[in-house]
C-alpha beads as a LAMMPS data file, in Angstrom:
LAMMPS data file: protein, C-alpha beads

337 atoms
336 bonds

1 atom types
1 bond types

-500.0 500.0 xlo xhi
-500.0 500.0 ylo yhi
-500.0 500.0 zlo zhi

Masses

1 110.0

Atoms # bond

1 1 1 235.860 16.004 -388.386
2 1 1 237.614 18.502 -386.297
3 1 1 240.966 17.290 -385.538
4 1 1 241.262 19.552 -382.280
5 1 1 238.291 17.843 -380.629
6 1 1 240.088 14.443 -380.677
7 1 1 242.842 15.611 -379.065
8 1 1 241.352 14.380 -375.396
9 1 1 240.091 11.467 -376.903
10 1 1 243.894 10.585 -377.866
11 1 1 245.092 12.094 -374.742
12 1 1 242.785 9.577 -372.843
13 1 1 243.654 6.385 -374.874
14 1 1 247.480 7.270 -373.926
15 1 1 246.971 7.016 -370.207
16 1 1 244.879 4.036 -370.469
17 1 1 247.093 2.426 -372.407
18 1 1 249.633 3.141 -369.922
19 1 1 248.020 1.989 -367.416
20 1 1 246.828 -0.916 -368.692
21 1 1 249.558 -2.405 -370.491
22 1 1 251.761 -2.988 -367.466
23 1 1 252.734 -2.520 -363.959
24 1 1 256.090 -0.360 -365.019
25 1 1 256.039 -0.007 -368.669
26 1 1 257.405 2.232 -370.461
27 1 1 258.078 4.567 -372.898
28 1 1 256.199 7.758 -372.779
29 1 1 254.340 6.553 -369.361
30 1 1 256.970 7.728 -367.047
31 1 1 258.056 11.362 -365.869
32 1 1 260.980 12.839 -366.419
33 1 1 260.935 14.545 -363.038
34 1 1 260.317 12.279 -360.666
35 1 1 262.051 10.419 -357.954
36 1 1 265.937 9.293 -358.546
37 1 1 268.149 7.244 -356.356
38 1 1 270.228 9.788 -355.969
39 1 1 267.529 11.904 -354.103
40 1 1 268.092 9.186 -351.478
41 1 1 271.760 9.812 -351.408
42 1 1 272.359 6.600 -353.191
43 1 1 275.215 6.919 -355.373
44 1 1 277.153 3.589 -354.246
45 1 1 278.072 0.970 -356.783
46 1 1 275.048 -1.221 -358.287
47 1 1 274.211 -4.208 -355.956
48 1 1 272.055 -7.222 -357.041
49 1 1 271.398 -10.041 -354.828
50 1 1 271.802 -12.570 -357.723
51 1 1 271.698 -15.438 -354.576
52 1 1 267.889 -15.092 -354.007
53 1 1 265.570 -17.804 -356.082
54 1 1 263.324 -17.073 -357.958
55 1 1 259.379 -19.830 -357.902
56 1 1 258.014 -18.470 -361.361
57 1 1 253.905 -18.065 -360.953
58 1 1 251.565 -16.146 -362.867
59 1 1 249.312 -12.990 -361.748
60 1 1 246.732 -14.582 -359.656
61 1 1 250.206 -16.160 -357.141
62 1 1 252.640 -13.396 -357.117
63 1 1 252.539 -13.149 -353.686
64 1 1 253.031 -16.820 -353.535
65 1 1 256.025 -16.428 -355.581
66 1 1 257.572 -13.545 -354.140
67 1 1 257.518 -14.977 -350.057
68 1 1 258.884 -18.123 -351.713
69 1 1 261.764 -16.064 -352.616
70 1 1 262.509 -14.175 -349.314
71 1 1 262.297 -17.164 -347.363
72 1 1 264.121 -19.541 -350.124
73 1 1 266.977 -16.325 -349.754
74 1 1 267.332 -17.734 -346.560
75 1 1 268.276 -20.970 -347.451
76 1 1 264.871 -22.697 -345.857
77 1 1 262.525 -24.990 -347.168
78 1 1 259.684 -23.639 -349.333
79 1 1 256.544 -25.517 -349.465
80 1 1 254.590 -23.658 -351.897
81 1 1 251.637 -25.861 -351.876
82 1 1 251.588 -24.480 -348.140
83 1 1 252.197 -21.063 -349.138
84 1 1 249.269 -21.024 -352.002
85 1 1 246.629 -22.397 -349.192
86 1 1 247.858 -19.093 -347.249
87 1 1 246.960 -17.108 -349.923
88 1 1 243.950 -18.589 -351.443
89 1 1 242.396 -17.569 -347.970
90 1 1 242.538 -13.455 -349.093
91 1 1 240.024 -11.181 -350.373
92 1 1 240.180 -10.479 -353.387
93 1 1 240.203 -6.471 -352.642
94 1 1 242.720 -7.247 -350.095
95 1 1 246.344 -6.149 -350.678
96 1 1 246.850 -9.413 -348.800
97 1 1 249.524 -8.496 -346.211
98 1 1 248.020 -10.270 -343.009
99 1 1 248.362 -13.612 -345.207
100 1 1 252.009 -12.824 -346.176
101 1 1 253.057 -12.395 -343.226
102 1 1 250.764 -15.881 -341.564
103 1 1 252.443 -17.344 -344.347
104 1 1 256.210 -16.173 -343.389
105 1 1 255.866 -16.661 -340.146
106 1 1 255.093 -20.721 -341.025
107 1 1 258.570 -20.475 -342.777
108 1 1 260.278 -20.526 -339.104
109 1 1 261.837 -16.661 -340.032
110 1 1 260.796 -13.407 -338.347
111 1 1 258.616 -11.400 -340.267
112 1 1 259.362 -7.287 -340.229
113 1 1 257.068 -4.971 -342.304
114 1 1 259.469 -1.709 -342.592
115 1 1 257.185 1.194 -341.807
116 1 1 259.363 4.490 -341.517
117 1 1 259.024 8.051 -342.763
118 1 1 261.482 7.055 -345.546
119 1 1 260.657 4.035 -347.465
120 1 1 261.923 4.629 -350.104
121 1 1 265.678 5.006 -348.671
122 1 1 264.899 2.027 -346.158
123 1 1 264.269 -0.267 -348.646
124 1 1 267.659 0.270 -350.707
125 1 1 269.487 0.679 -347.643
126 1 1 267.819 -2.907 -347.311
127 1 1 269.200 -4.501 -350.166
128 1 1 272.777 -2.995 -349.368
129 1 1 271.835 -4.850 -346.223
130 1 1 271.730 -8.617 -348.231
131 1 1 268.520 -8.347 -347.303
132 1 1 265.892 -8.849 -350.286
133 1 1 262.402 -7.209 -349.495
134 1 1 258.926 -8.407 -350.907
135 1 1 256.792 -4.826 -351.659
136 1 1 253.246 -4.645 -352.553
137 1 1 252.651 -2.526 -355.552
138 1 1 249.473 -1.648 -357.497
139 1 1 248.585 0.076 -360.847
140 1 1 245.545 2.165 -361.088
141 1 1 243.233 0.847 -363.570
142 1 1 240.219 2.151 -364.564
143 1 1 238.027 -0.960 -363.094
144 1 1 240.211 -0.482 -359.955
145 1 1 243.831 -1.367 -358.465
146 1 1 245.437 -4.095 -359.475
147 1 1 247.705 -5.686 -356.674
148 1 1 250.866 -7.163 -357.733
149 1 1 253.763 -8.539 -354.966
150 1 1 257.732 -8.722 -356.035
151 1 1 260.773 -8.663 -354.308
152 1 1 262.966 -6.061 -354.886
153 1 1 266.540 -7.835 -355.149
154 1 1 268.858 -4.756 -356.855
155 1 1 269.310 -1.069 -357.504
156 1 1 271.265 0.824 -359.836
157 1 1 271.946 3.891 -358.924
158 1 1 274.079 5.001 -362.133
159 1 1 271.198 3.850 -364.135
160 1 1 268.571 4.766 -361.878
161 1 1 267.122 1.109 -361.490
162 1 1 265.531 -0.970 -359.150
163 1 1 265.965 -4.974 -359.688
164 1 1 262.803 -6.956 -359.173
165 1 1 261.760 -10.847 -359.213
166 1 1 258.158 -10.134 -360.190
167 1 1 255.748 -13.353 -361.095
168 1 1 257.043 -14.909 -364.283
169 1 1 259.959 -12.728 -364.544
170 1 1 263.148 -14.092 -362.654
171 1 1 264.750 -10.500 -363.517
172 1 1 262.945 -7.166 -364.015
173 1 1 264.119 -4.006 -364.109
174 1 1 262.094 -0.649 -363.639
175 1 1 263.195 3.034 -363.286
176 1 1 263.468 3.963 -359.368
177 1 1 260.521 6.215 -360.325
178 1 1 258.136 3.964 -361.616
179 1 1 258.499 1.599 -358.794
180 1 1 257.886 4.321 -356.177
181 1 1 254.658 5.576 -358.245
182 1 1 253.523 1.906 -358.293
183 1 1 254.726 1.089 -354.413
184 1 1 253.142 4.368 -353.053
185 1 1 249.694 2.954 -353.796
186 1 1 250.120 0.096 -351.416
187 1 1 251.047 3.197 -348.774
188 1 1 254.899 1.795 -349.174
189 1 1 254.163 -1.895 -347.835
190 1 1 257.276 -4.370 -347.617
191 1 1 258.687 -6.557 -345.770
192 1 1 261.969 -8.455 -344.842
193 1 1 262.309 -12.082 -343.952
194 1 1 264.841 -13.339 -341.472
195 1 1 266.614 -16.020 -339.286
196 1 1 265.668 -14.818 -335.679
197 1 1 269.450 -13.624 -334.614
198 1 1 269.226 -10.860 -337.032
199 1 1 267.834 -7.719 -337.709
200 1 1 266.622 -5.609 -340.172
201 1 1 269.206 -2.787 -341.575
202 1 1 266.337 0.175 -341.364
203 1 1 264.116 -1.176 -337.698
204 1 1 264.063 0.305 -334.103
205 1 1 263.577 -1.264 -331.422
206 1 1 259.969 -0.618 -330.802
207 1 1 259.007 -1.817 -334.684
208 1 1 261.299 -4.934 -333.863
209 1 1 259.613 -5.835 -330.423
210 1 1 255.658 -4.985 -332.259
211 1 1 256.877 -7.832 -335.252
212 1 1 258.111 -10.185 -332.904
213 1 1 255.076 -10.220 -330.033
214 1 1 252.969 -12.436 -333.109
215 1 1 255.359 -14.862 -332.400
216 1 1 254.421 -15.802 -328.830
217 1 1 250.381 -16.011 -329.957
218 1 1 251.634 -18.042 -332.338
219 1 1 253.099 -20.386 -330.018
220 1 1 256.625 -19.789 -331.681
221 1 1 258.167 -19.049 -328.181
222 1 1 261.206 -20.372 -328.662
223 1 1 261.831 -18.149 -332.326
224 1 1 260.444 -14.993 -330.229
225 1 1 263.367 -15.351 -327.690
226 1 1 265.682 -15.238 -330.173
227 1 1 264.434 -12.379 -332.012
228 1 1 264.030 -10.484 -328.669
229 1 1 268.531 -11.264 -327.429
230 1 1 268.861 -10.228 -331.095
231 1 1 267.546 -6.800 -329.965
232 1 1 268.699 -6.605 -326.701
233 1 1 272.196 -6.689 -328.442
234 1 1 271.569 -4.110 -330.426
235 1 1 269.752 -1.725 -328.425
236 1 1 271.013 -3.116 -324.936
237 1 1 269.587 0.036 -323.227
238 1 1 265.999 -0.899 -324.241
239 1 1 264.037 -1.669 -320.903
240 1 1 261.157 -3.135 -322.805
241 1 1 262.955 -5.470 -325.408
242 1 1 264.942 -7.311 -321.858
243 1 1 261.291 -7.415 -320.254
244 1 1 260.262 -9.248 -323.807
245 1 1 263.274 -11.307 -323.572
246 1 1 262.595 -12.177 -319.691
247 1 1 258.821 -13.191 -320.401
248 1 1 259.937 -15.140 -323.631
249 1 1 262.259 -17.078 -321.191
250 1 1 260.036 -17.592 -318.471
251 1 1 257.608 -19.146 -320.808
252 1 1 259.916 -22.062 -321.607
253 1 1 260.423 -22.208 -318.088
254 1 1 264.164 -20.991 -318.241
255 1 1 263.740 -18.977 -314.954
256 1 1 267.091 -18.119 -314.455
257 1 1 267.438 -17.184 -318.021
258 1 1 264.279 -14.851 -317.060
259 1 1 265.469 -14.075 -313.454
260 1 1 268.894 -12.517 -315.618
261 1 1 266.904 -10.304 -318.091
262 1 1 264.925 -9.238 -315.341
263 1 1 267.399 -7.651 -313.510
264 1 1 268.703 -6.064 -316.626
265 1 1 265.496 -4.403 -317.003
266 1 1 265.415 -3.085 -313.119
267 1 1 268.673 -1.562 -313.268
268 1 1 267.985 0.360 -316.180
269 1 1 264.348 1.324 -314.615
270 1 1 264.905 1.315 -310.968
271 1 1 261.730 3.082 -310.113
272 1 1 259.511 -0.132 -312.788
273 1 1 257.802 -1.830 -309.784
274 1 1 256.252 -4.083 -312.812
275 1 1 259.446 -5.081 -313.008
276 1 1 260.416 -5.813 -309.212
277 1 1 256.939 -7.722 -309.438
278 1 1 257.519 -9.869 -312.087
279 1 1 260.837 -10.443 -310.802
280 1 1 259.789 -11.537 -307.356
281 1 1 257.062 -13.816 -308.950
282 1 1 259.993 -15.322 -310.910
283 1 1 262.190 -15.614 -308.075
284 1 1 259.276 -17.692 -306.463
285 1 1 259.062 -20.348 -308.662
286 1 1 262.917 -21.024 -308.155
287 1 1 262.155 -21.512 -304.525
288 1 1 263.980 -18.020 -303.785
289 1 1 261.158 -17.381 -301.571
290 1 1 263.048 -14.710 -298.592
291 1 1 264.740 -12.530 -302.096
292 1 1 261.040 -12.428 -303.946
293 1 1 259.539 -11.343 -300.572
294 1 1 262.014 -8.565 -300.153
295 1 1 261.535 -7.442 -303.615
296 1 1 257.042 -7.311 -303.662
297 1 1 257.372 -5.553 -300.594
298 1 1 259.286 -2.695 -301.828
299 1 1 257.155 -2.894 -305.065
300 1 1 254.124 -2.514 -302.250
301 1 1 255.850 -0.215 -300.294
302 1 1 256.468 2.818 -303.531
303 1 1 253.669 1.933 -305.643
304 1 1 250.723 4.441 -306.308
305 1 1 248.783 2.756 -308.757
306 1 1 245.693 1.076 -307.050
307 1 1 245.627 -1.456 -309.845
308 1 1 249.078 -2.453 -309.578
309 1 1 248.583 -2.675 -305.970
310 1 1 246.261 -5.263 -305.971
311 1 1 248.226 -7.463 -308.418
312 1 1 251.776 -6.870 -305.964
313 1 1 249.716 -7.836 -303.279
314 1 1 248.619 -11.114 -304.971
315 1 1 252.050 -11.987 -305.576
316 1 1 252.419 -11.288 -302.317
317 1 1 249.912 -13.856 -300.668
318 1 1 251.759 -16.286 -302.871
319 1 1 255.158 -15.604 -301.716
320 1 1 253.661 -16.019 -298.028
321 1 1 252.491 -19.227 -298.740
322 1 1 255.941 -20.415 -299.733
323 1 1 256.562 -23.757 -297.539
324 1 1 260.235 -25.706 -297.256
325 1 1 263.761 -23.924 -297.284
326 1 1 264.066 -20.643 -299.206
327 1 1 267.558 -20.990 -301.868
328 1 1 269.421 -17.485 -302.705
329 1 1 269.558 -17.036 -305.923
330 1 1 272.563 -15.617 -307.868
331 1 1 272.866 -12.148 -309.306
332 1 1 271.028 -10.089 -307.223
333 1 1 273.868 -8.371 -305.725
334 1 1 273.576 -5.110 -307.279
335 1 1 269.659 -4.334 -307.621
336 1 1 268.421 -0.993 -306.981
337 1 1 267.542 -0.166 -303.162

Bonds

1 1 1 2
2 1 2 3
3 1 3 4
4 1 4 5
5 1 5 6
6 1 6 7
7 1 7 8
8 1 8 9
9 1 9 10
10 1 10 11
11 1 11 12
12 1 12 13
13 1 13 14
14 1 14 15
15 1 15 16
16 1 16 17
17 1 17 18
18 1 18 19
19 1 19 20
20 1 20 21
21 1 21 22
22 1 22 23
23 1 23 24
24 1 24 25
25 1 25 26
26 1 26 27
27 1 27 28
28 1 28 29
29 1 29 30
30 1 30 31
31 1 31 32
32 1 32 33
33 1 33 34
34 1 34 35
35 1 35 36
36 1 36 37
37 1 37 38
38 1 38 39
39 1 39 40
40 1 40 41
41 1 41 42
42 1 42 43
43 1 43 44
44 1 44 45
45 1 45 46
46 1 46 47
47 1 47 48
48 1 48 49
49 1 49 50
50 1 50 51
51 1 51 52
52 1 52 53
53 1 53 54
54 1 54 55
55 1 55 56
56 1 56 57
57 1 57 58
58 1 58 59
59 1 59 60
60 1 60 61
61 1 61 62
62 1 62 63
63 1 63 64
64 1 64 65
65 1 65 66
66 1 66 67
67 1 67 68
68 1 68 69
69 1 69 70
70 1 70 71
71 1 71 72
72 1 72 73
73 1 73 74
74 1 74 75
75 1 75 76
76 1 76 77
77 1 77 78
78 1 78 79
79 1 79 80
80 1 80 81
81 1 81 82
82 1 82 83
83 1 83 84
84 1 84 85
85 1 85 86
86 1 86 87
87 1 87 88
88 1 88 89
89 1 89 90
90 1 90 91
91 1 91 92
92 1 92 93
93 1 93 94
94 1 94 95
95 1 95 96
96 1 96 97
97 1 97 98
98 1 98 99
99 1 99 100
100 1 100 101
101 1 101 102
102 1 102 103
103 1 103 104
104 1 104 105
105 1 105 106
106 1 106 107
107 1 107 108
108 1 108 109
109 1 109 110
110 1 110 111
111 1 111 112
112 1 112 113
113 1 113 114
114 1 114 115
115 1 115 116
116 1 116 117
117 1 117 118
118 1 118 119
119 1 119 120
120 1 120 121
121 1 121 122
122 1 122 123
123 1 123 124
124 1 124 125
125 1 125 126
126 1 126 127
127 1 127 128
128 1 128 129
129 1 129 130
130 1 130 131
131 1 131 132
132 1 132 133
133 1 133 134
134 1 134 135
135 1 135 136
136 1 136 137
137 1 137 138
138 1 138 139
139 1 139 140
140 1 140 141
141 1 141 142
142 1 142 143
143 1 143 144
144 1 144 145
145 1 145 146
146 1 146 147
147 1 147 148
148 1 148 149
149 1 149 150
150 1 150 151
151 1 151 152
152 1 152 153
153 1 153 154
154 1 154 155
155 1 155 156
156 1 156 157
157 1 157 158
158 1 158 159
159 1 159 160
160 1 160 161
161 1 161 162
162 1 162 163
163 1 163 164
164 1 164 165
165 1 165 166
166 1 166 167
167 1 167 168
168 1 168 169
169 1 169 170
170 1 170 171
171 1 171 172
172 1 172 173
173 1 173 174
174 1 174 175
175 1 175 176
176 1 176 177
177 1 177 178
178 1 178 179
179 1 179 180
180 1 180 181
181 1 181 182
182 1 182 183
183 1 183 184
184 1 184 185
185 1 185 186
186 1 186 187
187 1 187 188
188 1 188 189
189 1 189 190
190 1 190 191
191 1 191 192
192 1 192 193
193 1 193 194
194 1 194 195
195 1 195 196
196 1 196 197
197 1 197 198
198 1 198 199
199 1 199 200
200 1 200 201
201 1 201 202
202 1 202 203
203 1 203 204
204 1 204 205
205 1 205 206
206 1 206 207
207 1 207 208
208 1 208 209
209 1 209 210
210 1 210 211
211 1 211 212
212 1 212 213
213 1 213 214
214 1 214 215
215 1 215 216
216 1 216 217
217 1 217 218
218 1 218 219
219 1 219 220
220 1 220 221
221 1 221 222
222 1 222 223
223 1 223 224
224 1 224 225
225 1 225 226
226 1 226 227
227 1 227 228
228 1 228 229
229 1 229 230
230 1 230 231
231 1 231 232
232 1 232 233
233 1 233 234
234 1 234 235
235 1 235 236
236 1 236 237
237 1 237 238
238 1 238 239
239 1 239 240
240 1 240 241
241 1 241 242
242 1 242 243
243 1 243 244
244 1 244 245
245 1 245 246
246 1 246 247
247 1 247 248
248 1 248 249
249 1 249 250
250 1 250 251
251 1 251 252
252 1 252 253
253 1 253 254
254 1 254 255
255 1 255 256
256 1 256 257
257 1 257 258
258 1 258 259
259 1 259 260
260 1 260 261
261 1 261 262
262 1 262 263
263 1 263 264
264 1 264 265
265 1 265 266
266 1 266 267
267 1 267 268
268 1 268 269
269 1 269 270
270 1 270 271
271 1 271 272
272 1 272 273
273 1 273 274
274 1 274 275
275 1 275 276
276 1 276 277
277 1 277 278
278 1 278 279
279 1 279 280
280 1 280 281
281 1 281 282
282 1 282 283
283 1 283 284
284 1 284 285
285 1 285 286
286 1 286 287
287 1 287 288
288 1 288 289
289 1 289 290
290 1 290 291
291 1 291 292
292 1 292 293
293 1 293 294
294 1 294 295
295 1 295 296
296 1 296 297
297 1 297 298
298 1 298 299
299 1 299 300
300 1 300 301
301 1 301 302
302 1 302 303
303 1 303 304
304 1 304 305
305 1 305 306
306 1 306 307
307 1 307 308
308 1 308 309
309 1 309 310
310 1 310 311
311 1 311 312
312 1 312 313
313 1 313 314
314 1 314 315
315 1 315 316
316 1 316 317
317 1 317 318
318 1 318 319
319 1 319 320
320 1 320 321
321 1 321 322
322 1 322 323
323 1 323 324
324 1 324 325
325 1 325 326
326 1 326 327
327 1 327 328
328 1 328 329
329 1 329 330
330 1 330 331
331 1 331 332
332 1 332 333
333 1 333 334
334 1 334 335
335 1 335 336
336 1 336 337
């Protein structure tokens, strides 16, 4: 036999076998050149979040296992009876993310999916954070990919690893560049779990305000208007995280909670008549009835928008309608003209 013609054939069994024999292994699998902490500028001290648990489950419930974790990290209740029923609901194609994060969101925490131009650097910057992050990774088998959640609790930069809880293994470690070869399949899905007065490390504002709106469907009003002064205290300049905050209020029928973040919003936007409308409308149901009617009419008076128009004017009628004493309402001192 001509040992030249089964060089492929080797050549081929080696990257099966690779693939194949794990989601991170090993020895000869991995290149040399690719990706190292320090290309993310982390050269800090090793950090390991050794407080996060760790619910052992095998292939078919990593996902199961590694939400468990986040939300056990912050000290709440896991049911994972609750959390397998969540699951068992996924195709089996899917990379499952809509049912992590139904599944999260049942824990009572705020879930954020990190989606930024650097992932990579997000999700150690994460971790330096305290905050552990569940990633969706997959291997490329021949059949297909093979889906496979952990939580990535650690990284090493001297060593160049990442610290997982993956399935049945409450501590794994993998070179930074296997994990990014493995993560990039998922197109760099994770997500952090927390209480709803903080924040994630890597968000902005308009990420924040897009993973907290579920919230409200969800009938979670009261979680939502926490998340929402969490980011009005970061980004206090944000017109559309006070409007969020002022809607979440006026929901649970805290109007002068709403009536407040309203007329944060308006000074920062002067010229938002959706604003001044929603204010006014507001202002109405505390029986402010003379301050909501000056405020529609100037939203009436500089509007352009023929839809917009027609929904002022409604609040209008209403705010004509008013009967019995009109109340003035605190805080309204310094409104734009």
């Amino acid at each position: 036999m001509n040992r030249h013609s089964e060089m492929p054939r080797a050549i081929a069994l080696l990257l099966i076998a690779c693939a194949i024999v794990g989601t991170f292994v090993a020895a000869g699998c991995t290149s040399l050149s690719g990706p190292k902490l320090a290309d993310e500028g982390i050269k800090n001290r090793a950090i390991e979040l050794t407080s996060v648990p760790f619910y052992p489950q095998d292939d078919d419930q990593c996902a199961v296992a590694a939400i468990a974790a986040v939300v056990g990290a912050q000290k709440v209740a896991v049911d994972l009876s609750e959390l397998n029923q969540a699951f068992a609901k996924a195709a089996p194609d899917d990379p499952m993310s809509a049912e992590a994060l139904t599944a999260a969101r049942s824990s009572g925490l705020v879930p954020y999916v990190l989606r930024s131009p650097h992932p990579e650097a997000d999700v150690v910057r994460e971790v330096e954070a305290g905050n552990p992050v569940a990633v969706l990774l997959s291997s490329s088998l021949l059949f297909g990919p093979r889906w496979h959640f952990a939580v990535v609790v650690g990284v090493d930069p001297k060593n160049d690893k990442v610290v997982l809880r993956s399935c049945l293994n409450a501590r794994e470690t993998t070179s930074f560049s296997d994990f990014v070869s493995n993560w990039s399949g998922s197109n760099n899905w994770a997500m952090v779990l927390l209480p709803a007065d903080k924040l994630p490390a890597t968000i902005d504002a308009q990420s924040a305000i897009a993973a907290i709106r579920p919230l409200e469907k969800n009938n979670q009003i009261e979680l939502a208007e926490r998340a929402y002064s969490a980011v009005t205290e970061r980004w206090p300049e944000n017109v559309l995280a006070w409007k969020s905050l002022a809607d979440a209020r006026y929901q649970q029928k805290n109007l002068r909670g709403s009536i407040d973040a309203w007329v944060v919003a308006l000074r920062l936007a002067p010229d938002d008549n959706v604003s001044r409308n929603n204010l006014a409308y507001v202002l109405l149901d505390r029986q402010c009835a003379e301050q909501a009617e000056d405020l529609i009419n100037k939203a009436i008076a500089t509007e352009t928008d023929p839809q917009q128009l027609e929904a002022f004017k409604s609040t209008r009628y209403w705010v004509l309608r008013h009967e019995g004493p009109s109340v003035v309402c605190p805080g309204l001192e310094n409104l734009p003209p």
